[in-house]
Backbone as numpy.savetxt, mean C-alpha at the origin, in Angstrom:
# Nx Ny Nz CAx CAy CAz Cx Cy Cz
25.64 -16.59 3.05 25.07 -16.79 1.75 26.21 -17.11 0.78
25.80 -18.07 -0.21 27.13 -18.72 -1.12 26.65 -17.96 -1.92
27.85 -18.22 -3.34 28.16 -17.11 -4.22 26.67 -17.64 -5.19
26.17 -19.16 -5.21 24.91 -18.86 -6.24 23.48 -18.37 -5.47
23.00 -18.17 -3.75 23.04 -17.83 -3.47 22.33 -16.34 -4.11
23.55 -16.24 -3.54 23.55 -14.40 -3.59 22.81 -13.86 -5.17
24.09 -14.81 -6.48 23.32 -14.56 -7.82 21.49 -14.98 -7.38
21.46 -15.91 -6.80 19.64 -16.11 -7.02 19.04 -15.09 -6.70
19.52 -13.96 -5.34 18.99 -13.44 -4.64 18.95 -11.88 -5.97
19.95 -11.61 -6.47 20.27 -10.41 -7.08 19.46 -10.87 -8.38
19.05 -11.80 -8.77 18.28 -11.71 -10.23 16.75 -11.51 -9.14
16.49 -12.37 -8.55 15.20 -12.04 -7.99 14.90 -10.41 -7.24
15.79 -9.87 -7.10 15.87 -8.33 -6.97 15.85 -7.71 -7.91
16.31 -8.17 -9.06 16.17 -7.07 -10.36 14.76 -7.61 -11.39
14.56 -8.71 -11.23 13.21 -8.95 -11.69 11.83 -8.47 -11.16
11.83 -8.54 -9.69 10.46 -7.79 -9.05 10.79 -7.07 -8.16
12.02 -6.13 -8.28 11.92 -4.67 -7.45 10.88 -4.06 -7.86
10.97 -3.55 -9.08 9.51 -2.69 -9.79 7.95 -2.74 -9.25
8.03 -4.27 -8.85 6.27 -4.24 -8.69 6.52 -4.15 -7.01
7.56 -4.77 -6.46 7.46 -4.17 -4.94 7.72 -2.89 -4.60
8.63 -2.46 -5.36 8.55 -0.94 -5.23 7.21 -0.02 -5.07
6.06 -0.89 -6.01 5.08 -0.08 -6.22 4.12 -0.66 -4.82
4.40 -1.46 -4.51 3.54 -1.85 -3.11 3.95 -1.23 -2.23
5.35 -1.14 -1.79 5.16 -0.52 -1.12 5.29 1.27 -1.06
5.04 2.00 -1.98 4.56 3.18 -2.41 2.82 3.53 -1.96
2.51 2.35 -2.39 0.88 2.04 -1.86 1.13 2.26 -0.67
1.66 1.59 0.19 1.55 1.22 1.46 1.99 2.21 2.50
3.00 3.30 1.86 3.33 4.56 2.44 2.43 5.88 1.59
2.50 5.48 0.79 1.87 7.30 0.63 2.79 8.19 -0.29
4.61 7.33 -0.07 5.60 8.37 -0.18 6.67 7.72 -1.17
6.87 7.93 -2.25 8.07 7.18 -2.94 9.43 6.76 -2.34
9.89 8.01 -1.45 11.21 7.74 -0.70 10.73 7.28 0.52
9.75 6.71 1.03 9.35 5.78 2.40 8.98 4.76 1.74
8.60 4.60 0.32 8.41 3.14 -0.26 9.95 2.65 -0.42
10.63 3.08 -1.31 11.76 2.68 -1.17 13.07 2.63 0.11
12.41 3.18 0.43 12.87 2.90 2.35 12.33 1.43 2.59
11.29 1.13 2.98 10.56 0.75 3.20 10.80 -1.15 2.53
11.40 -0.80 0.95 11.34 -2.08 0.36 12.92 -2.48 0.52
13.76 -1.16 1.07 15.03 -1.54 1.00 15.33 -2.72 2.43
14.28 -1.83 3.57 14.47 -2.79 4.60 14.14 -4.44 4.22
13.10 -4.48 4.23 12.55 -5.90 3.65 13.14 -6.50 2.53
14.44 -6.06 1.91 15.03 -7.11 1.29 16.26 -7.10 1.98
16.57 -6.24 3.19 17.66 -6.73 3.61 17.72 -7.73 4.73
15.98 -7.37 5.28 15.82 -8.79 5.93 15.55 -9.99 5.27
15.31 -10.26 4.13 14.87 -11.72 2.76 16.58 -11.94 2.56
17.38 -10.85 2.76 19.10 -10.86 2.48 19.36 -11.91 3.51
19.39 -11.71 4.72 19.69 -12.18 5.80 19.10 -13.91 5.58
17.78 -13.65 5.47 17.48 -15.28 5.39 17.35 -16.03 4.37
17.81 -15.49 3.00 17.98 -15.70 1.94 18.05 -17.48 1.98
19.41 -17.87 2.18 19.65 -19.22 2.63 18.36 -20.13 3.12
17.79 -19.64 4.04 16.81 -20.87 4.97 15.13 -20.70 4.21
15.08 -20.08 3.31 13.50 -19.98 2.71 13.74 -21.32 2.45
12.25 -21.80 2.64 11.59 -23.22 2.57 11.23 -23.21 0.86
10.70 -22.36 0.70 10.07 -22.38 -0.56 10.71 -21.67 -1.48
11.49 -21.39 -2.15 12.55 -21.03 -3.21 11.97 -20.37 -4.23
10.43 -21.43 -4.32 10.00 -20.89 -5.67 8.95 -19.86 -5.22
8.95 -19.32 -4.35 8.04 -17.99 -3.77 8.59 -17.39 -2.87
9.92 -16.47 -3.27 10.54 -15.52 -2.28 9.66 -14.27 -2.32
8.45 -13.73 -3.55 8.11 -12.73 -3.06 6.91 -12.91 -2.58
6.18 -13.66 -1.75 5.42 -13.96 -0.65 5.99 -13.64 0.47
7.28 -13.76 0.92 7.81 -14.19 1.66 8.65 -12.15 2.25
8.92 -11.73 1.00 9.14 -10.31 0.78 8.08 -9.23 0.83
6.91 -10.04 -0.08 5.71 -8.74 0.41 5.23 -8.71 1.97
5.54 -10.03 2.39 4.99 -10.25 3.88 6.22 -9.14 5.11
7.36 -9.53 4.37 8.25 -8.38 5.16 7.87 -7.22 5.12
7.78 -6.63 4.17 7.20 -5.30 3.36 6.37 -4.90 4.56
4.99 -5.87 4.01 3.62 -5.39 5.25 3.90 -5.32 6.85
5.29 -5.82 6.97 5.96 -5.68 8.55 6.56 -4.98 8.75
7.06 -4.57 7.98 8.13 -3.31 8.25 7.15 -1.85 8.29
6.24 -2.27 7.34 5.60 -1.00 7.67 4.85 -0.88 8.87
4.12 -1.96 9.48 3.35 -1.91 10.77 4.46 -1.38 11.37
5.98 -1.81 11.82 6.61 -1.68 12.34 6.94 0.26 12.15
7.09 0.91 10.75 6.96 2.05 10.93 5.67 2.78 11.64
4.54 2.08 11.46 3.49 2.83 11.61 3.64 3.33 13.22
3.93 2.23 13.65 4.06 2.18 15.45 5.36 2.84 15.83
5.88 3.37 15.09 7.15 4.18 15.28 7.37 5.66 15.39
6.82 6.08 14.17 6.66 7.51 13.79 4.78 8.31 14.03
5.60 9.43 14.22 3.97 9.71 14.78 3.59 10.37 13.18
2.28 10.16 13.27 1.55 10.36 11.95 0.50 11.55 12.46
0.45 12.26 13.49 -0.25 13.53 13.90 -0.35 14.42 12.39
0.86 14.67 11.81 1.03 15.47 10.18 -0.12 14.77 9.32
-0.68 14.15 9.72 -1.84 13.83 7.97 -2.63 14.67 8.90
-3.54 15.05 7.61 -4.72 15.78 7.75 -6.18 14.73 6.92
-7.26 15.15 7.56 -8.27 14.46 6.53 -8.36 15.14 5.48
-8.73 14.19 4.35 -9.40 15.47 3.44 -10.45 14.59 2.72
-11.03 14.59 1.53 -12.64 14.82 1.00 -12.43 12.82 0.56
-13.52 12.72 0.27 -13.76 11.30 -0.40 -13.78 10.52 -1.31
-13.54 9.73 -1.09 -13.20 8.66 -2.40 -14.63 8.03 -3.63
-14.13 8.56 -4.40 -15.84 8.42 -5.67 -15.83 7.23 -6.28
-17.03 6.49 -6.02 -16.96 5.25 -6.29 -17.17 4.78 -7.35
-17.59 5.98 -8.70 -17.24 5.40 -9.94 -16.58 6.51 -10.67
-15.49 6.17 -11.71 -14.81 6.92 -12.44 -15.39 7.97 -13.01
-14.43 9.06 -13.01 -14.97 10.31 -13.35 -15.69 10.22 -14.98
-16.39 11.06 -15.33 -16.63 10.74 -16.82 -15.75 11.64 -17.87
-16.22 11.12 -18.80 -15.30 11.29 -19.44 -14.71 12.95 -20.33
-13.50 12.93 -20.82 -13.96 14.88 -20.59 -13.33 15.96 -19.56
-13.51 14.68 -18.56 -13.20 15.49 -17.03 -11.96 16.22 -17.19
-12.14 17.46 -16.43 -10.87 18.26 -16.05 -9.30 17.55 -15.22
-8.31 17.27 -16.23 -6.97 16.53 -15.45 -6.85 17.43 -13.84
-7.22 18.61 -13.53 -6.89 18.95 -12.15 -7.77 18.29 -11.54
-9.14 18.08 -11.54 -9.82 17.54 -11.62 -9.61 15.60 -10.67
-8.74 15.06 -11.66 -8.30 13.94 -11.43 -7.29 13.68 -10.98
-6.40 14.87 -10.41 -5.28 14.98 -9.49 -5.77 15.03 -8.18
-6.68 16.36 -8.13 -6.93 16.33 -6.99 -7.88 14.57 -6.31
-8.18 14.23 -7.54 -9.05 12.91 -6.77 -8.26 11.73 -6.05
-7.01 11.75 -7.15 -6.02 10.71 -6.61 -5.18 11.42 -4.97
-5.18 12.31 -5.18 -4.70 13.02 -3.59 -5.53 12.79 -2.69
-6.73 12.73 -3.26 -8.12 12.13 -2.11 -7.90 11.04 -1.64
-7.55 10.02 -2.86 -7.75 8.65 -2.72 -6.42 7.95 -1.75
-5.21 8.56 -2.05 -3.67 8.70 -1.32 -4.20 8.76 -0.11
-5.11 10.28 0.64 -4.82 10.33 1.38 -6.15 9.37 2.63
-6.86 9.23 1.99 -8.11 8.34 2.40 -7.08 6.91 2.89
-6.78 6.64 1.64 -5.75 5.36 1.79 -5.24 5.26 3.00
-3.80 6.47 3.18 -3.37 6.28 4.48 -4.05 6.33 5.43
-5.27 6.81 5.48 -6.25 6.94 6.98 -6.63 5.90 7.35
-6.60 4.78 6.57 -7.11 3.52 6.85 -5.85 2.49 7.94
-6.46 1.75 8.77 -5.66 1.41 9.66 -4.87 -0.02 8.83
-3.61 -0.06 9.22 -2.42 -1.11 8.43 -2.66 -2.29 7.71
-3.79 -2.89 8.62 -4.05 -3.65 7.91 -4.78 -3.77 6.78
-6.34 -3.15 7.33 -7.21 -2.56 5.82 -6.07 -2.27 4.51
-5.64 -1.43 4.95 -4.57 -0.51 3.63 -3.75 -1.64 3.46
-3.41 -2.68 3.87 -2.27 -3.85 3.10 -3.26 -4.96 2.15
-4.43 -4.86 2.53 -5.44 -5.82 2.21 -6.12 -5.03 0.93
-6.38 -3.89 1.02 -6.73 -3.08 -0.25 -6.09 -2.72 -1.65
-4.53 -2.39 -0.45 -3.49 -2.63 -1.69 -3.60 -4.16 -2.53
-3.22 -4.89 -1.98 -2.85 -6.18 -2.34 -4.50 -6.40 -3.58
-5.26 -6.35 -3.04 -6.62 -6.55 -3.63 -7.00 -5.95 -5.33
-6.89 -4.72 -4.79 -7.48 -3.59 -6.25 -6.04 -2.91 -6.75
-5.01 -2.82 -5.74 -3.67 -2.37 -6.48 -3.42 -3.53 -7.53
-2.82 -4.37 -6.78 -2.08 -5.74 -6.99 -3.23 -7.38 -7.71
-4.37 -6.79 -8.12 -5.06 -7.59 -7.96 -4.39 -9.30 -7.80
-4.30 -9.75 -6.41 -4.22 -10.64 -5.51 -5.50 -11.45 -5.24
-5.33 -12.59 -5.31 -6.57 -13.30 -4.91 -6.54 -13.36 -2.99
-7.53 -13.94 -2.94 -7.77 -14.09 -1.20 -6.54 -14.90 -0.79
-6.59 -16.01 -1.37 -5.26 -16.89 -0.73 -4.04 -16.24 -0.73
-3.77 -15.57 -1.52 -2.28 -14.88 -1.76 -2.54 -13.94 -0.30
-3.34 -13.51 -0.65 -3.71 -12.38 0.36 -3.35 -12.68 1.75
-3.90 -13.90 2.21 -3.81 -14.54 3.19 -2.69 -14.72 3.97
-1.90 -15.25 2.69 -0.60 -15.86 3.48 0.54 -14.70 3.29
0.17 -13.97 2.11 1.29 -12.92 2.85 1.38 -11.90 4.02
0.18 -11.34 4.52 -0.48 -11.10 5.52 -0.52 -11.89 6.77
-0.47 -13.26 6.57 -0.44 -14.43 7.75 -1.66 -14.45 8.37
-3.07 -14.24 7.59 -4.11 -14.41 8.28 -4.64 -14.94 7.71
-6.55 -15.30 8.12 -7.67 -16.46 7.28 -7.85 -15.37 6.35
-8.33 -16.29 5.22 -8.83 -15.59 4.23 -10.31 -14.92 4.27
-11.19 -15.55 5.68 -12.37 -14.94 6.29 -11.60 -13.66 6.78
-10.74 -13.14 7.44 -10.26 -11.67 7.66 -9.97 -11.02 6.71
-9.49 -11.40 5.55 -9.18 -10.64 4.36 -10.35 -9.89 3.77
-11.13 -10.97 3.68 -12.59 -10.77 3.82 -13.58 -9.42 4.36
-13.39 -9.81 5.23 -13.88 -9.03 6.41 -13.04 -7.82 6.35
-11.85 -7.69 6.42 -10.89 -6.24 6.35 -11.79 -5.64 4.90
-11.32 -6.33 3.91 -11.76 -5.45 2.78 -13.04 -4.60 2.80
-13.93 -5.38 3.55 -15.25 -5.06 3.15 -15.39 -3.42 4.07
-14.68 -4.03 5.34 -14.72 -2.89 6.23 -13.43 -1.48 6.13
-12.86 -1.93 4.93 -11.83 -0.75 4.28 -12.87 0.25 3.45
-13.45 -0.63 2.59 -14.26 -0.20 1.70 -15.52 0.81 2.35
-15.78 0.41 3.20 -17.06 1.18 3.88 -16.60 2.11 4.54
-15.74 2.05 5.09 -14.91 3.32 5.73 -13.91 4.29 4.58
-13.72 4.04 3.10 -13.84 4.96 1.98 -14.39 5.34 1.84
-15.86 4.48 1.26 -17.40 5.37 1.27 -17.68 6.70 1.70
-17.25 6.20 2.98 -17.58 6.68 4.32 -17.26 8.06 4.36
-15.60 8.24 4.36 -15.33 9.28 4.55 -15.61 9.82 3.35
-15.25 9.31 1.84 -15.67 9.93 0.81 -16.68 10.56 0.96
-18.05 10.40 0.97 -19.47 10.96 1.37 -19.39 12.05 1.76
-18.60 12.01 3.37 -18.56 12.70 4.28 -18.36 14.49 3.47
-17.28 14.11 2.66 -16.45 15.26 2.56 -17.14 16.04 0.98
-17.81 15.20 0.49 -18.55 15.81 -0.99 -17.57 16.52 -1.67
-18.23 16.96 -2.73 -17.21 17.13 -4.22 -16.75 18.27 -3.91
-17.09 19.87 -3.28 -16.90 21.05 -2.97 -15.38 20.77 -1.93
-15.68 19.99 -0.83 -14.40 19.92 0.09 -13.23 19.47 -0.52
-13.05 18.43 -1.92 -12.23 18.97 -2.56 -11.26 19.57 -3.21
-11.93 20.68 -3.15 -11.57 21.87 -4.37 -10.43 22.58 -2.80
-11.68 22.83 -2.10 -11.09 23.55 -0.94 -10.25 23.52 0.13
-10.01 22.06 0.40 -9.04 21.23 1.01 -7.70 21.49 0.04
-7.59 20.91 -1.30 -6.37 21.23 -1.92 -6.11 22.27 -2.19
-6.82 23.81 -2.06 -6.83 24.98 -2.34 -5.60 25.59 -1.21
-6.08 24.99 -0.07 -5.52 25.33 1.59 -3.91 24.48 1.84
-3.79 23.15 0.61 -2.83 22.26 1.12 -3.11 21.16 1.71
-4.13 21.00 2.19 -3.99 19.55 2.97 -4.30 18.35 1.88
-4.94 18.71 1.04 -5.07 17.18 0.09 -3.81 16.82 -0.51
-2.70 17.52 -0.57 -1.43 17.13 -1.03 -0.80 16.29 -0.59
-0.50 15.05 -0.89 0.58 13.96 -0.51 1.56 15.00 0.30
1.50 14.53 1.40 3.22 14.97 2.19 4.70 13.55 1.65
């Protein structure tokens, strides 16, 4: 890598670390496995810095590392340590609501999140985190935008899903015991 190069590479690192940081935070569960996580994938965008085709979209090219590195963790480390816990509510609490209340929901929603298999959870992120259109979606992912499709719908139903499952009482009682807590 030449010396402008490198400057291209280091302004484009200090301009959208922040929002990749936050993807991949989504995408783990864990602030210090997101930033794990985003450190790898720019040291592989480091490496090929030089040969990107497209210059003017290195972070396509970075979120797509991102979503690889993590498959690549997923298939690495054993994830036996999550626990289930209660469900995801499909419309916002009202208003008023108790802040423990809305902690414990986002611990729901964290941990629902990770239960979802790599891809769902990169397609969800990207979607309602990141609001991403389908095409973006597509190509950073490297699939049709009919799978994006199709993932979402079947992420979503399997939130429902377990949300339902677990009703408003499991909860209280799940985070009472520890398991709704982000590890």
């Amino acid at each position: 890598m030449n010396a402008d190069e490198e400057r291209e590479f280091r302004e484009f690192v200090a301009a959208r670390s922040r929002s990749l940081l936050h993807t991949a935070y989504l995408l783990t569960g864990d602030w210090e496995q997101g930033r794990d996580l985003l450190q790898t994938a720019l040291a592989s965008t480091a490496r090929r810095w030089s040969k990107l085709r497209d210059r003017q979209q290195p972070e396509i090219y970075v979120r797509r590392a991102i979503y690889h590195a993590q498959v690549d963790r997923f298939r690495l480390l054993s994830w036996g340590r999550e626990m289930v816990t209660d469900t995801l509510p499909d419309q916002p609490s009202a208003q008023g609501a108790d802040w423990a209340d809305t902690v414990v929901q986002r611990q729901d929603i964290m941990a629902a999140l990770r239960r979802l298999p790599k891809r769902q959870r990169a397609v969800i992120v990207l979607r309602y985190f990141e609001d991403r259109p389908d095409t973006e979606i597509a190509a950073i992912l490297g699939v049709a935008q009919g799978t994006v499709r199709s993932q979402t719908h079947k992420a979503l139903a399997s939130l429902r899903t377990a949300l339902a499952e677990a009703g408003p009482s499991a909860a209280a009682s799940s985070t009472a015991s520890g398991r709704g807590v982000i590890a």
